[in-house]
N, C-alpha and C positions, 0 to 999 in steps of 0.2 A: 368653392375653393378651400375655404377653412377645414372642412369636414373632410377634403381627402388629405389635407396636409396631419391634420390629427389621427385619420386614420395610417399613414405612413410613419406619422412620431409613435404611435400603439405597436406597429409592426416592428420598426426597430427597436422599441423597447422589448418585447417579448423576445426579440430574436438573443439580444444580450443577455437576457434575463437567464434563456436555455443555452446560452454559449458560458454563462459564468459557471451553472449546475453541471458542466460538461467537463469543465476545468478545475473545479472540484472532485468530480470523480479520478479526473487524470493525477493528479494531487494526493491523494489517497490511495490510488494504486501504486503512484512512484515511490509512497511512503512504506507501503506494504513491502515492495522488493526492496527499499534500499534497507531494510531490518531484516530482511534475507539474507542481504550480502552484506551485515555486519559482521553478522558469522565469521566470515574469515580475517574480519580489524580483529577481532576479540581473540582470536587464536592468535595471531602475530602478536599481540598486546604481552595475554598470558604466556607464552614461550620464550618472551624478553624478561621475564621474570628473574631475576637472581639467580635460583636455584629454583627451576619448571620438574614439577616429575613428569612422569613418564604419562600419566593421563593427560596432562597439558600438553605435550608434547607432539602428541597425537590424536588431537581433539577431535569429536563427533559432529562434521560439518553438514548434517543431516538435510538443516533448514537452506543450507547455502544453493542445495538442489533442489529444494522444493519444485513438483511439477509444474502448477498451475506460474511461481515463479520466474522460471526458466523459460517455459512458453511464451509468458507475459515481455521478456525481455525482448524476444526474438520478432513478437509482432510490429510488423513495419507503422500500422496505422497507430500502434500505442507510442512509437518510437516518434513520427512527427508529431503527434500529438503534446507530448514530452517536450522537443525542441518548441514548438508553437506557442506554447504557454512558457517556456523556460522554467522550466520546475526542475528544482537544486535543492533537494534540502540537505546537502553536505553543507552548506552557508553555515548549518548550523549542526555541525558533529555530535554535538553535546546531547541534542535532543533526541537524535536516532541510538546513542548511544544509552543515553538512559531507558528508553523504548525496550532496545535488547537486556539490558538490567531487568528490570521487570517481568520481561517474558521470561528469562532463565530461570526466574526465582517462581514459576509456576510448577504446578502440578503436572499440567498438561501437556506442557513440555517435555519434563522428561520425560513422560509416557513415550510421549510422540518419539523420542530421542531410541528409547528404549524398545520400538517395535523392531525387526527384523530387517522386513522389508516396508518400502514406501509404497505405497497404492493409489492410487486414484483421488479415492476417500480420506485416505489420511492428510493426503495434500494439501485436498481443501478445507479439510475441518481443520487443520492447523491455521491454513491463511482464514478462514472466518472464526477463527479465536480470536487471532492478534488483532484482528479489525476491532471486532463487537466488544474484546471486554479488555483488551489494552488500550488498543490507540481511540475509542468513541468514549473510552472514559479517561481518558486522561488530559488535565487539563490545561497543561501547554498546548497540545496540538490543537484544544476545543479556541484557545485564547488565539492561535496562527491563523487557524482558518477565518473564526470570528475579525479579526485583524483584516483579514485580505477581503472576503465578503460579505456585505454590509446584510445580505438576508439570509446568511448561517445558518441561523436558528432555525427559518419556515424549509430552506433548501435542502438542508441536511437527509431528512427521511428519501425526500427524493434521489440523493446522491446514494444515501445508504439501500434503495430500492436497485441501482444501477448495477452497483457492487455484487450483490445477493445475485441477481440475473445471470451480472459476466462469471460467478463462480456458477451458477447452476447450469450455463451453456458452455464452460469449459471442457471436451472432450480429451480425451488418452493420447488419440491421435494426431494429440500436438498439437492439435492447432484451438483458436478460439475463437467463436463467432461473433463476428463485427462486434469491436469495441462500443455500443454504442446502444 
């Protein structure tokens, strides 16, 4: 009797274990788009300026369209996923806000700002910029997550493994394969 109840307390615990890495990646996604859709705080910010020129005025909201973005929005399973876990980080404006700080003050941003048209590729090398060398190094978001769960540290590559996949099975055609 012992031995099945231990192996039932094993199963529940892996099952949480892969349900917390899951909601970690949901977390990290909703954190990716909602630094997409700063873009447009930060143009209504800057055009309440005093006196906004004419490039404020008409800002380049390039990223606010990002594909894989947009798509990401639209997907139904991402979207209860989102409500299931209630993932908000508007709670904390400040942070997503200094997030977009950061990015604009790159290189590879304006690049990106700067190409013509969006493609595919640019899409997603933009979202797996702001992942890998904004948000996995910075160290409010490392101290949020670490905060919420208690094995970060070991789960992370696994979540950072999720992430990589859902950009590399992202398709043009709009859609994305199974979140998961």
């Amino acid at each position: 009797m012992t031995e099945k109840k231990d192996t039932v307390s094993s199963q529940k615990t892996l099952m949480q274990s892969i349900d917390n890495v899951y909601e970690m990646y949901i977390r990290m996604l909703a954190l990716l788009v909602d630094v997409t859709d700063y873009t447009a705080n930060d143009a209504i910010e800057r055009a309440n300026k005093y006196l906004p020129t004419a490039e404020v005025l008409s800002p380049n909201q390039k990223l606010l369209h990002n594909k894989f973005a947009v798509v990401l929005k639209q997907n139904p399973e991402y979207s209860a996923a989102v409500n299931k876990y209630q993932v908000n980080w508007h709670s904390d404006p400040e942070l997503v806000k200094s997030i977009f700080i950061k990015l604009k003050d790159t290189k590879e941003y304006a690049a990106y700002l700067a190409e013509e048209d969006e493609t595919l590729e640019s899409s997603k090398e933009m979202i797996k910029f702001i992942f890998r060398k904004i948000l996995l190094k910075n160290q409010n978001i490392i101290q949020a997550f670490e905060d919420r769960f208690i094995n970060w540290p070991v789960d992370r590559e696994v979540m950072q493994g999720m992430i990589a996949k859902t950009l590399k099975n992202f398709t043009f055609e709009g859609t994305l394969s199974k979140i998961n």
